[in-house]
Backbone as a ProteinNet text record, in pm:
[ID]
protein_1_A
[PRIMARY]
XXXXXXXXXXXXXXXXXXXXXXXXXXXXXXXXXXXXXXXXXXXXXXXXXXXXXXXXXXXXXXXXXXXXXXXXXXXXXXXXXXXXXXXXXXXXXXXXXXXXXXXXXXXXXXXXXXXXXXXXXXXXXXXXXXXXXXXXXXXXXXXXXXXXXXXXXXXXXXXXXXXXXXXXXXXXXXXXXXXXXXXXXXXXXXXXXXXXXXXXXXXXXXXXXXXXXXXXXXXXXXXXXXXXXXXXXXXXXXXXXXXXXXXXXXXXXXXXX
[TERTIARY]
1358.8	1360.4	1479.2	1520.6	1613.7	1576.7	1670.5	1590.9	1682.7	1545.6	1635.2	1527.6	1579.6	1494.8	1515.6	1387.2	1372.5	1453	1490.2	1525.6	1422.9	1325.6	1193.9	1185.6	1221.9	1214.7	1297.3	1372.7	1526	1450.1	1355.6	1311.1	1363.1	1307.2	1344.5	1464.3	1614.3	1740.7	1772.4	1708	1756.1	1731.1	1561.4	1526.7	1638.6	1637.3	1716.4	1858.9	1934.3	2056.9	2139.7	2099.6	2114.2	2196.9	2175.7	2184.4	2207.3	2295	2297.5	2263.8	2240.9	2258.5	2371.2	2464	2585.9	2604.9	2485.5	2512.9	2422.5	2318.2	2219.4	2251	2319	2402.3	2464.9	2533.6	2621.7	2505.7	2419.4	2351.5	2285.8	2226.4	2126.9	2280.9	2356.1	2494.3	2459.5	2463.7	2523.3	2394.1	2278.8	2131.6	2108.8	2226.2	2148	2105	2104	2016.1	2124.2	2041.6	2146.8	2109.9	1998.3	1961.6	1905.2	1920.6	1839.7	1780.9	1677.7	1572.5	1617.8	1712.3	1714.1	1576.8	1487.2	1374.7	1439.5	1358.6	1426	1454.8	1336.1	1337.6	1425.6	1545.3	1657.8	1794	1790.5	1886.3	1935.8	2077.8	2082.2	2087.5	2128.3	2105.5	2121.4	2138.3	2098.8	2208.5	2349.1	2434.1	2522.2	2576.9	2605.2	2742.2	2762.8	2898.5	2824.6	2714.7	2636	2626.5	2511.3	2471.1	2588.2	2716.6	2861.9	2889.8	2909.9	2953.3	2892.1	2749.8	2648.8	2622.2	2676.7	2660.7	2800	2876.9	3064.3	3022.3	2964.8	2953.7	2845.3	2760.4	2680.5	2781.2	2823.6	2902.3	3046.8	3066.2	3178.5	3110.8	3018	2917.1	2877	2858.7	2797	2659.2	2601	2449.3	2411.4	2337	2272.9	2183.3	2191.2	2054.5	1946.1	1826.2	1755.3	1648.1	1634.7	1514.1	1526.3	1504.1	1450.3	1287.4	1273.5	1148.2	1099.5	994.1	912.7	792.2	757.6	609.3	548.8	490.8	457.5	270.2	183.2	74.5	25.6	-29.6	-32.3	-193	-284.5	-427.4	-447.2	-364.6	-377.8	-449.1	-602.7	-656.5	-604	-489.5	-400.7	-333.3	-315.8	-224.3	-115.6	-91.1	32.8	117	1.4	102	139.7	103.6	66.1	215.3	207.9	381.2	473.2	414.2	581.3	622.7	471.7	557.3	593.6	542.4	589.9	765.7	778.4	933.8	1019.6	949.2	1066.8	1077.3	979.4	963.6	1064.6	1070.8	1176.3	1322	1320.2	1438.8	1520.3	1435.5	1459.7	1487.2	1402.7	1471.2	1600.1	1650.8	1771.3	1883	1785	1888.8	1899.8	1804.4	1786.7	1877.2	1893.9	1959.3	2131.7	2156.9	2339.5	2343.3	2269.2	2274	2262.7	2231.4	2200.2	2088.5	1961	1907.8	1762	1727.5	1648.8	1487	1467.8	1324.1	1344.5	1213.2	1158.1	1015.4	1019.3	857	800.7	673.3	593.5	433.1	380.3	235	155.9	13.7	-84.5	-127.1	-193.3	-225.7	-457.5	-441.6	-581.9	-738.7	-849.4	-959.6	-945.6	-976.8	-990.6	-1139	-1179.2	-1271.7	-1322.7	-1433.1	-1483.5	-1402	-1314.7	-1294.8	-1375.9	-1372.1	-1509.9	-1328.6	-1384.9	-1278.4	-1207.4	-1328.8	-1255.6	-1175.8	-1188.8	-1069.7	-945.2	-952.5	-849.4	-752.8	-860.2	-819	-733.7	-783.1	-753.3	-602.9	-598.9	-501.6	-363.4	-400.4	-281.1	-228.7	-336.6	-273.8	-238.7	-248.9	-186.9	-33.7	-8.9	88.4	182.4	122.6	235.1	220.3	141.1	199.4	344.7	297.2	454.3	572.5	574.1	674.4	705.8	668	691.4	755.9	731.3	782.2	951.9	940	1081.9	1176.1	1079.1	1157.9	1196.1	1132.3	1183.9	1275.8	1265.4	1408.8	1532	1538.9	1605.1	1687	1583.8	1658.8	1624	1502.9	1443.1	1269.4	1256.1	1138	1027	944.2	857.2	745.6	790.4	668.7	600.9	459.7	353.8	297.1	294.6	271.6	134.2	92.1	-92.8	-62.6	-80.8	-70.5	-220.7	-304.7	-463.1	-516.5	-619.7	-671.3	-731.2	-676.8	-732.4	-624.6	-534	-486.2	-485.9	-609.2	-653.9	-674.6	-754.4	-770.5	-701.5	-644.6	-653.7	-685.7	-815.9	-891	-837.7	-816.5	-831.2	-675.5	-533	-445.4	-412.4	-475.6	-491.4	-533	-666.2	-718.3	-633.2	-535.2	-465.2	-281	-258.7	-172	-195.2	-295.2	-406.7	-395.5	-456.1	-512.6	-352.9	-267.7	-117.5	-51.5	-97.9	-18.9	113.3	208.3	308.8	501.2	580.9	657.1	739.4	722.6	805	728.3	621.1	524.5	526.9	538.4	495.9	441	454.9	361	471.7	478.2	509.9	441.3	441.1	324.9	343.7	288	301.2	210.9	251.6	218.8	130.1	100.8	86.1	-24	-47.8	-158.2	-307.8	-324.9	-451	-527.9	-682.4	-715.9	-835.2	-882.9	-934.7	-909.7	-927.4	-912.9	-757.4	-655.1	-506.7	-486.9	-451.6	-384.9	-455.4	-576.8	-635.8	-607.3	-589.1	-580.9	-368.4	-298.2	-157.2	-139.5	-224.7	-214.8	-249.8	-370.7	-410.3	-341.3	-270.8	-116.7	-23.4	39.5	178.8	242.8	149.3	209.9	272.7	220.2	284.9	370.8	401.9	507.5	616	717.9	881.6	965.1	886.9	966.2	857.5	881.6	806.6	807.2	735.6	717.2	695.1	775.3	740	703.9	558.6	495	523.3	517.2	539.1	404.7	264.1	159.5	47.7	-49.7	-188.7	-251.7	-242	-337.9	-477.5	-531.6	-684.4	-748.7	-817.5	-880.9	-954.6	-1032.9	-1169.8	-1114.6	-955.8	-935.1	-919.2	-942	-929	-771.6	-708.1	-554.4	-520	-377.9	-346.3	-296.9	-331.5	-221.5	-155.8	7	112.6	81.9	176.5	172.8	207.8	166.7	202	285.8	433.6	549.6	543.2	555.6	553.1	465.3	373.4	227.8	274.2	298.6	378.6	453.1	522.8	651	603.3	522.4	412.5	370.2	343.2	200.9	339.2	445.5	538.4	598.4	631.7	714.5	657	477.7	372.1	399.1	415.5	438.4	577.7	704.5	848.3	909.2	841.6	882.1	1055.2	1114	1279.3	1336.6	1258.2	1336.8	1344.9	1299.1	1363.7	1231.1	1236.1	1121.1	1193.2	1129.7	1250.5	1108.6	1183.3	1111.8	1085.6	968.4	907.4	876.6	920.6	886.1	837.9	695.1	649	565.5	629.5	551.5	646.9	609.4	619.2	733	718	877.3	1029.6	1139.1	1247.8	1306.7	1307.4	1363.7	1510.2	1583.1	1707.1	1710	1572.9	1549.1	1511.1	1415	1268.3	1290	1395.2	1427	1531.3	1633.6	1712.9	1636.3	1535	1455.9	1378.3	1299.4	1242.8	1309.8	1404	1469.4	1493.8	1593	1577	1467.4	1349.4	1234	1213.3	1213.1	1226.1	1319.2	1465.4	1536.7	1505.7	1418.5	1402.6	1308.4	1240.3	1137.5	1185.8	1274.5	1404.7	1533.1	1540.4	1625	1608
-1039.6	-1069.9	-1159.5	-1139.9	-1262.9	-1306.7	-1480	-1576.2	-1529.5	-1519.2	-1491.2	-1687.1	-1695.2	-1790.5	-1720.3	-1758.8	-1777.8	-1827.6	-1759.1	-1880.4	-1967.6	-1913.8	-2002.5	-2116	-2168.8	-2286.6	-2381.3	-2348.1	-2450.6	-2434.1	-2445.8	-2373.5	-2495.3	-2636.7	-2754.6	-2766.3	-2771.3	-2774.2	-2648.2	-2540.5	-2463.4	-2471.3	-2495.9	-2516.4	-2635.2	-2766.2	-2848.2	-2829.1	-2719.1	-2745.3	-2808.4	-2856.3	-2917.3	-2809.9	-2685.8	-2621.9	-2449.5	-2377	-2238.6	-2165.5	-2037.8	-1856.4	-1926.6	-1957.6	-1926.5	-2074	-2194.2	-2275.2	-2268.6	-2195.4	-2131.4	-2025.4	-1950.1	-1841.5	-1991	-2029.2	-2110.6	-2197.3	-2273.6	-2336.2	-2296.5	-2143.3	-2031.8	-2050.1	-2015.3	-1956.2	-2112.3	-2227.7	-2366.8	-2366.6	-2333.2	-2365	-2269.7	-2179	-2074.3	-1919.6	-1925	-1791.3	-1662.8	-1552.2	-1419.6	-1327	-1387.7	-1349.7	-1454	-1372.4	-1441	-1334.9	-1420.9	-1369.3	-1399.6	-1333.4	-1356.2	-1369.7	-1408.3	-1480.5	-1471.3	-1373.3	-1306.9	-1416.6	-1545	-1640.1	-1757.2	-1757.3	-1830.4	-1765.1	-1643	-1591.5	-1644.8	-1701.3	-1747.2	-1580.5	-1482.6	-1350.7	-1220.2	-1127.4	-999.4	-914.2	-951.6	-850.8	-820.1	-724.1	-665.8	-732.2	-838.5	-918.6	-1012.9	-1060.9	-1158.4	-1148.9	-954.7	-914.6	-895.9	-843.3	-802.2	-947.9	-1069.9	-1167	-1228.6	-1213.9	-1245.8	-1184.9	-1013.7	-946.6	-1002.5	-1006.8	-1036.8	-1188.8	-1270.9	-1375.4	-1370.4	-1317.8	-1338.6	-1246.8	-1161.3	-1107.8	-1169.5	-1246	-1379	-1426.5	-1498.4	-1628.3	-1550	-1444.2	-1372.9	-1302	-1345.1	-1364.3	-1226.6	-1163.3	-997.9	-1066	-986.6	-1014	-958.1	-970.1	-898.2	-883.3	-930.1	-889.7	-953.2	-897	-963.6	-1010.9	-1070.7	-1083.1	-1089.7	-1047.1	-1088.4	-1114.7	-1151	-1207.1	-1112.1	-1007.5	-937.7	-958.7	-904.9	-876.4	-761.5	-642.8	-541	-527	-601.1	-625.4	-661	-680.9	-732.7	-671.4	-690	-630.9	-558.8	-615.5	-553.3	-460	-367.7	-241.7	-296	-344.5	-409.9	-489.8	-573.3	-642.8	-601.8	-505.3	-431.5	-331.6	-295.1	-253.1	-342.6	-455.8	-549.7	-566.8	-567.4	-573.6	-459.7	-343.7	-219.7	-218.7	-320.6	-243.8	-381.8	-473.2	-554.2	-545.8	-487	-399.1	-289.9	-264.1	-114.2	-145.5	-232.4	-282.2	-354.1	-445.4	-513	-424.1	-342.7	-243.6	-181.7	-176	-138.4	-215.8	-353.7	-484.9	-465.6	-482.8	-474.3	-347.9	-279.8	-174.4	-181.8	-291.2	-347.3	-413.5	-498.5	-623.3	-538.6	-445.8	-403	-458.2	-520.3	-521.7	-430.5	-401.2	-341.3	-311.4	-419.1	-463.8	-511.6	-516	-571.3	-661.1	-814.5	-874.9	-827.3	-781.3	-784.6	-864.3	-866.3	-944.6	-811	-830.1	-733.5	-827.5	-917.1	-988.3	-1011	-1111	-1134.7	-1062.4	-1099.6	-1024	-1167.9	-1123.8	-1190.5	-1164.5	-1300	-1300.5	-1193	-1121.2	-997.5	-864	-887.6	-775	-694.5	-649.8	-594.3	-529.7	-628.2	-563.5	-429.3	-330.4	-206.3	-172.6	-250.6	-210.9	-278.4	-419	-430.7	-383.4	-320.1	-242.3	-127.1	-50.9	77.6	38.5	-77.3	-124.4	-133.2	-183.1	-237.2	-49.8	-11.5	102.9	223.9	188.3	332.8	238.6	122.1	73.4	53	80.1	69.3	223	269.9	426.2	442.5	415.9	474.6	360.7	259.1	188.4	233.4	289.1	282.8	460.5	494.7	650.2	587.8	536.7	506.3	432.7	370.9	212.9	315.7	463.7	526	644	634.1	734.4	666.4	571	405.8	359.6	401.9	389.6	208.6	134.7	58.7	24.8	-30.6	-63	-155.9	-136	-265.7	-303.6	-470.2	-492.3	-574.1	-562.6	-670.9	-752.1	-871.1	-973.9	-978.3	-1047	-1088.9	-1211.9	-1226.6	-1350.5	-1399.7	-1391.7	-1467.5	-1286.3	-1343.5	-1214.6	-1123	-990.6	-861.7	-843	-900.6	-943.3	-1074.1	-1096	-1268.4	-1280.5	-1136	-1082.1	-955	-930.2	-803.6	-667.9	-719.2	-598.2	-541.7	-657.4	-619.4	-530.2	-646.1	-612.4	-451.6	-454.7	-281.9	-204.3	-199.3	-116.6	-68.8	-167.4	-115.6	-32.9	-84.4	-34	137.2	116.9	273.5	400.8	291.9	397	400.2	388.6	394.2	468.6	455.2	537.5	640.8	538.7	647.9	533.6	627.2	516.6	442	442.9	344.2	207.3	190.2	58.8	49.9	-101.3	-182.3	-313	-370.5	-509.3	-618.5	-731.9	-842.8	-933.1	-952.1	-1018.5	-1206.2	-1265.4	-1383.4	-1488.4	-1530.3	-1599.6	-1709.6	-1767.4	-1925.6	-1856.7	-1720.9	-1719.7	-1658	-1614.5	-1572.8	-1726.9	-1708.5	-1820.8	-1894	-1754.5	-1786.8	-1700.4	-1704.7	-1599.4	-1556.2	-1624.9	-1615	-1460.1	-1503.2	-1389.5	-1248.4	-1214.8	-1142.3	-1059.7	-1133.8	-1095.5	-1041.9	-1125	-1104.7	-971.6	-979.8	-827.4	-712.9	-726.3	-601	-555.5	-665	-612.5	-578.4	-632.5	-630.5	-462	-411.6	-256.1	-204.8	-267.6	-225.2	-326.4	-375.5	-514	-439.4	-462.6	-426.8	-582.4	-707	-769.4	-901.6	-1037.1	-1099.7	-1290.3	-1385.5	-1461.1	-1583.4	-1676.5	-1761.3	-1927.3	-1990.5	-2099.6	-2212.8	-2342.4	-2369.5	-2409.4	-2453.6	-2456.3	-2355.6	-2369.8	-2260.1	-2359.5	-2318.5	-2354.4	-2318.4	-2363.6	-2339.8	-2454.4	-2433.8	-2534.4	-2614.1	-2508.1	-2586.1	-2678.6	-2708.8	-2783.5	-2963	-3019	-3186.2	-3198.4	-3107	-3123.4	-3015.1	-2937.1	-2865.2	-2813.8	-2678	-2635.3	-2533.7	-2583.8	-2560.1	-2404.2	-2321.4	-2183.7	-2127.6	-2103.5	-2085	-1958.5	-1998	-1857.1	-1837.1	-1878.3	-1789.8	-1700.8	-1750.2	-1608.5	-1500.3	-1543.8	-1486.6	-1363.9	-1407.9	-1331.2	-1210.7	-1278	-1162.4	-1071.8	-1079.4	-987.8	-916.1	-943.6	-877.9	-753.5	-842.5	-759.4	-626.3	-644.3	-554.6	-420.4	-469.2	-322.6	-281.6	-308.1	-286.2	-362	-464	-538.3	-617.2	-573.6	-634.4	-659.2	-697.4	-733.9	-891.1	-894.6	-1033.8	-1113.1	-1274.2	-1330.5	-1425.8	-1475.9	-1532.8	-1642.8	-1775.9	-1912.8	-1938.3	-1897.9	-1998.1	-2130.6	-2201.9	-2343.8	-2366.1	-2476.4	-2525.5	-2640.1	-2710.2	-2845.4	-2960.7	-3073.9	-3228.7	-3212.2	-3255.6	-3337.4	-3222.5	-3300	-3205.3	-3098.6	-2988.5	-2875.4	-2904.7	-3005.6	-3002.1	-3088	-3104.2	-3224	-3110.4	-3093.6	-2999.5	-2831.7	-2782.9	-2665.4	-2615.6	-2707.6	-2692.5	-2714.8	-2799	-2864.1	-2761.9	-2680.6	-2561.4	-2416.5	-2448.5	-2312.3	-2351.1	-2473	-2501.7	-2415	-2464.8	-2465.3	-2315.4	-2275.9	-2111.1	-2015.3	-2061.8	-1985.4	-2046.2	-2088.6	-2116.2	-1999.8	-1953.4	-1858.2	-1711.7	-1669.2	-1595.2	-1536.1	-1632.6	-1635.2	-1522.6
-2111.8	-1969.4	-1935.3	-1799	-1735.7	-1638.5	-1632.3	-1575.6	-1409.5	-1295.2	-1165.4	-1117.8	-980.8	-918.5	-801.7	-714.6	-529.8	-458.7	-317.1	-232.6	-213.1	-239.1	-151.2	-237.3	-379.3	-442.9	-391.6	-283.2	-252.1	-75.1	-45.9	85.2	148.1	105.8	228.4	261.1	95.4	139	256.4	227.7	347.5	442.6	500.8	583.5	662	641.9	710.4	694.9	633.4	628.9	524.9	448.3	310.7	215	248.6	106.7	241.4	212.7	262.6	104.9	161.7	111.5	-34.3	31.4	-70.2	-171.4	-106.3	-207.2	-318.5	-292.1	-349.6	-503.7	-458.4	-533	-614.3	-563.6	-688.7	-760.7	-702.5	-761.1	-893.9	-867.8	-949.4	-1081.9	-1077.2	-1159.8	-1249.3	-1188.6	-1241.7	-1345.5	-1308	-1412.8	-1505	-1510.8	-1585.8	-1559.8	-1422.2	-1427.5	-1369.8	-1419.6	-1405.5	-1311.7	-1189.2	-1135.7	-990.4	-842.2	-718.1	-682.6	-588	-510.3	-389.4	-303.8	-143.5	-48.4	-44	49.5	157.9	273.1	424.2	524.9	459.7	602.3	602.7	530.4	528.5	518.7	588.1	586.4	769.1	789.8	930	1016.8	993.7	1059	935.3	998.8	907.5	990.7	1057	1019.5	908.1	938.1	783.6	745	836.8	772.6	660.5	749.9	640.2	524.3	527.6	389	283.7	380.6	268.5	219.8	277.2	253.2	161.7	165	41.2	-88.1	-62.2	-172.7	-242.5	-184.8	-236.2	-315.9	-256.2	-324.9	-426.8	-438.7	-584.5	-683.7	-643.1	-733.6	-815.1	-718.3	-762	-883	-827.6	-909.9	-1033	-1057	-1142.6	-1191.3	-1068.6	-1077.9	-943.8	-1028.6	-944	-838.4	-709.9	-677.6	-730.7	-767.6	-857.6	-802.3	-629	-545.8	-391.1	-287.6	-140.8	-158.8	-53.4	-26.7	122	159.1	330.3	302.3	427.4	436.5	518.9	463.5	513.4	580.2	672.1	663.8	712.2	662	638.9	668.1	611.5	656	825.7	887.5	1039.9	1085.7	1187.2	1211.7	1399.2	1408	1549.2	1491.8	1564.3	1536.8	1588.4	1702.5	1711.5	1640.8	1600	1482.2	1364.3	1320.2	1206.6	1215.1	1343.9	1365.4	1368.7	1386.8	1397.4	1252.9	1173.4	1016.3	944	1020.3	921	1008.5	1067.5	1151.9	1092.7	1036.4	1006	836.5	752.8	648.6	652.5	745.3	749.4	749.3	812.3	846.5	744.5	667.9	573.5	393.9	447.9	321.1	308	436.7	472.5	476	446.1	434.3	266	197.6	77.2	-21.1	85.7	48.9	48.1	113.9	130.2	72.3	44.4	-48.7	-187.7	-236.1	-348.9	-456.8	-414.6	-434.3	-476.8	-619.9	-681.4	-638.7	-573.1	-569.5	-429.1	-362.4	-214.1	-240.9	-242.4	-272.7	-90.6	-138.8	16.6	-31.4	60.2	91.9	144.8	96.2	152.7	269.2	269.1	389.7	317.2	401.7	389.1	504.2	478.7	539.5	669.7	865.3	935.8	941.2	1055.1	1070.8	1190.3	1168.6	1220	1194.7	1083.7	1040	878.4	859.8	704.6	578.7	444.3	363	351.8	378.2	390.1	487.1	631.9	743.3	726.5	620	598.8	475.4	388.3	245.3	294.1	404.3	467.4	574.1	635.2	666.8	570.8	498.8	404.3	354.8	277.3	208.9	298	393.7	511.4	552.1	495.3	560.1	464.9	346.1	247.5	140.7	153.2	227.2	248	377	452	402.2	410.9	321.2	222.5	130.6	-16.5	-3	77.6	124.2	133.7	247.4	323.9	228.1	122.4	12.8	-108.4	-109.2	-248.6	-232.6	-59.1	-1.1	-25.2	-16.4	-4.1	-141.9	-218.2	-354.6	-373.2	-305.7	-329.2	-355.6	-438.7	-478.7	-446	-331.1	-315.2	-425	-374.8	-518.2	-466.7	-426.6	-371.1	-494.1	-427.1	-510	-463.1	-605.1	-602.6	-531.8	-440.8	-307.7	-243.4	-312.3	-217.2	-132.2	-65	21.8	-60.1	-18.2	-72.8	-261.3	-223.3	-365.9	-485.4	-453	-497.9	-689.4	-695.8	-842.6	-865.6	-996.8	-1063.9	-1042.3	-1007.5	-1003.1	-862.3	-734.8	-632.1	-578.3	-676.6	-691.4	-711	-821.9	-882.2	-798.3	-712.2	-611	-526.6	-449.4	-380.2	-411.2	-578.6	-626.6	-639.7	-705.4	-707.4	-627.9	-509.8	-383.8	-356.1	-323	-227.7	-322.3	-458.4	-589.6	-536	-544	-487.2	-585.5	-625.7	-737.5	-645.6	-554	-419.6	-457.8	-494.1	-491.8	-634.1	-686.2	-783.2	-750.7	-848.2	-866	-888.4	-745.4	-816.5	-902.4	-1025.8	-1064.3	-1089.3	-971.5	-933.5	-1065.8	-1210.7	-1303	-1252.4	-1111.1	-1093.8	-958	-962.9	-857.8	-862.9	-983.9	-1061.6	-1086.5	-1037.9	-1068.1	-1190.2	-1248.1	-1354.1	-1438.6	-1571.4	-1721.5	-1651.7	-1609.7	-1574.9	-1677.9	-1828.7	-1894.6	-1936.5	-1906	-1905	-1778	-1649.9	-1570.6	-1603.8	-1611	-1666.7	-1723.2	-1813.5	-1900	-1869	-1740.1	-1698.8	-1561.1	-1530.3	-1413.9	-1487.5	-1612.1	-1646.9	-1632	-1675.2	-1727.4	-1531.3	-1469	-1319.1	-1255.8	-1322.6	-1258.7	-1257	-1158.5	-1128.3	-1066.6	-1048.7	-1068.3	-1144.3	-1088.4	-1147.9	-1056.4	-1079.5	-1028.7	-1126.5	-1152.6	-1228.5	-1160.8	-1174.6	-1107.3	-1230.4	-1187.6	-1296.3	-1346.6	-1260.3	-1310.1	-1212.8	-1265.9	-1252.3	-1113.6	-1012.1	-926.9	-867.3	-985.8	-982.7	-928.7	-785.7	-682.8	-774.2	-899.1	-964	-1067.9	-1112.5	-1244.1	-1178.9	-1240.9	-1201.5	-1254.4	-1359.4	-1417.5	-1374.8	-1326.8	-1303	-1434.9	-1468	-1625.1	-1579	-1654	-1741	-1746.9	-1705.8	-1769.3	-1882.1	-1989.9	-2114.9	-2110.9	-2107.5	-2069.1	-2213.2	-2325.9	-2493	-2448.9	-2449.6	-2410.9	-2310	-2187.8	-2032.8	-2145.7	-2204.6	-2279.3	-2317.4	-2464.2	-2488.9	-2438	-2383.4	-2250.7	-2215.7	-2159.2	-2108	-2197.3	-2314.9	-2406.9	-2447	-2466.2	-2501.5	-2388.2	-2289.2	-2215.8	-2135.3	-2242	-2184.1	-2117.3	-2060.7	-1891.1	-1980.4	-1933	-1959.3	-1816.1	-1718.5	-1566.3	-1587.9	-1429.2	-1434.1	-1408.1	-1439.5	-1392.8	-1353.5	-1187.6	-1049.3	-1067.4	-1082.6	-1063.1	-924.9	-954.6	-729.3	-761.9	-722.4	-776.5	-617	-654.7	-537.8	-526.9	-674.6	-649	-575.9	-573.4	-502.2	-524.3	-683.5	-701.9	-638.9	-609.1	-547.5	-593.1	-597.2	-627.6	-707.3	-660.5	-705.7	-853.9	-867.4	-994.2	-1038.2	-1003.7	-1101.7	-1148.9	-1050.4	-1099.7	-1191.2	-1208.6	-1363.2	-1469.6	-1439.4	-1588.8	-1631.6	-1511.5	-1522.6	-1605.9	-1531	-1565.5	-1705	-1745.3	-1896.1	-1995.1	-1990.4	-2006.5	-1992.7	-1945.2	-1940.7	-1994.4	-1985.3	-2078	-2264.9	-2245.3	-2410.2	-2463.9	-2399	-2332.6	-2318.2	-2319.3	-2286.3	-2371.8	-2433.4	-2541.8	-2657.9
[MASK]
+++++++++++++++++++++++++++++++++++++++++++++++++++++++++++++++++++++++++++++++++++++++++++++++++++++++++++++++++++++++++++++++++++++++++++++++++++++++++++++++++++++++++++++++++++++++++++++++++++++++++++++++++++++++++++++++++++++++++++++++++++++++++++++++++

């Protein structure tokens, strides 16, 4: 595997201005990694001077993009809204598609209140359906991440990988969002992963200590079923990103090696 990271781990420098797109790219190059995750919601716009200017510069730095990401919700129980994300999904693949990026992270979305799991099960997979149609005309790959909701477990993950069964769709498989029997659950996604998500600990509501993700093991489980992509660090604890994510990544390319 190779080490990519998130924009979303550098989210505050971007958010306030601290840190752009392109200091990002250099930053990823300076720690190590051979790979970014462009994250849609710090991009300052989406014309195609941007995307050329961004693809030109990771390619400087040396470092692939090795995935986009959105926040998608696909479970919405509005049809309206449900179009605003299949159209900025659409759109964004097409971004994903200049940038040269391999992979697309999306979100299934969670169950609302007075809606019943199956209208939102039936939601999601008629909506990524047609995404994964348009993302494999595209010559891109969406990969929904196990994110909470209707993708909270494995099992539930799988259901909807299943039912949509179409090779436009894979699995981001998010290491730090399974919340009990973690590698059991690891192993019975891995074989459908196309990109990957690295946390640096297990956030399980029920532990009094938060644990450490055991990436030797992570590795394992990976190696067992081909996975040679990339695994992109989401970092999202306290301490500052600009401390905590070289040390990380350290720590991970040992893992890697």
């Amino acid at each position: 595997m190779k080490l990519s990271c998130c924009a979303y781990s550098y989210r505050n420098a971007l958010r306030d201005g601290a840190m752009t797109l392109f200091d990002f790219l250099r930053t990823c190059r300076e720690i190590g990694c051979a790979g970014v995750e462009l994250t849609a919601y710090y991009f300052p716009d989406t014309e195609r001077g941007t995307l050329n200017d961004l693809k030109r510069a990771a390619h400087r730095e040396g470092v692939a993009i090795s995935g986009t990401a959105v926040g998608s919700d696909f479970a919405h129980p509005d049809a309206a809204k449900r179009a605003e994300f299949l159209a900025m999904t659409r759109a964004w693949i097409e971004h994903s598609v200049v940038l040269g990026a391999p992979t697309m992270r999306v979100f299934a979305g969670g169950i609302r209140e007075g809606q019943t799991e199956a209208e939102a099960f039936q939601n999601v997979v008629s909506a990524l359906q047609e995404c994964a149609e348009i993302a494999w005309n595209a010559g891109v790959t969406l990969a929904l991440e196990n994110h909470g909701g209707l993708t909270e477990t494995a099992e539930g993950t799988l259901q909807i990988l299943k039912a949509v069964n179409h090779p436009g769709l894979g699995l981001n498989l998010d290491f730090g969002n399974f919340r009990t029997d973690v590698y059991t659950q690891f192993a019975a996604c891995a074989p459908y992963a196309v990109a990957t998500h690295a946390k640096a600990v297990i956030h399980n509501p029920g532990a009094s200590v938060l644990e450490p993700v055991d990436y030797a093991r992570v590795r394992q489980i990976m190696d067992s079923v081909g996975y040679r992509g990339y695994l992109a660090i989401e970092y999202e604890e306290q301490e500052p990103a600009e401390v905590a994510v070289p040390r990380f990544a350290a720590q991970l390319l040992t893992h890697l090696a």
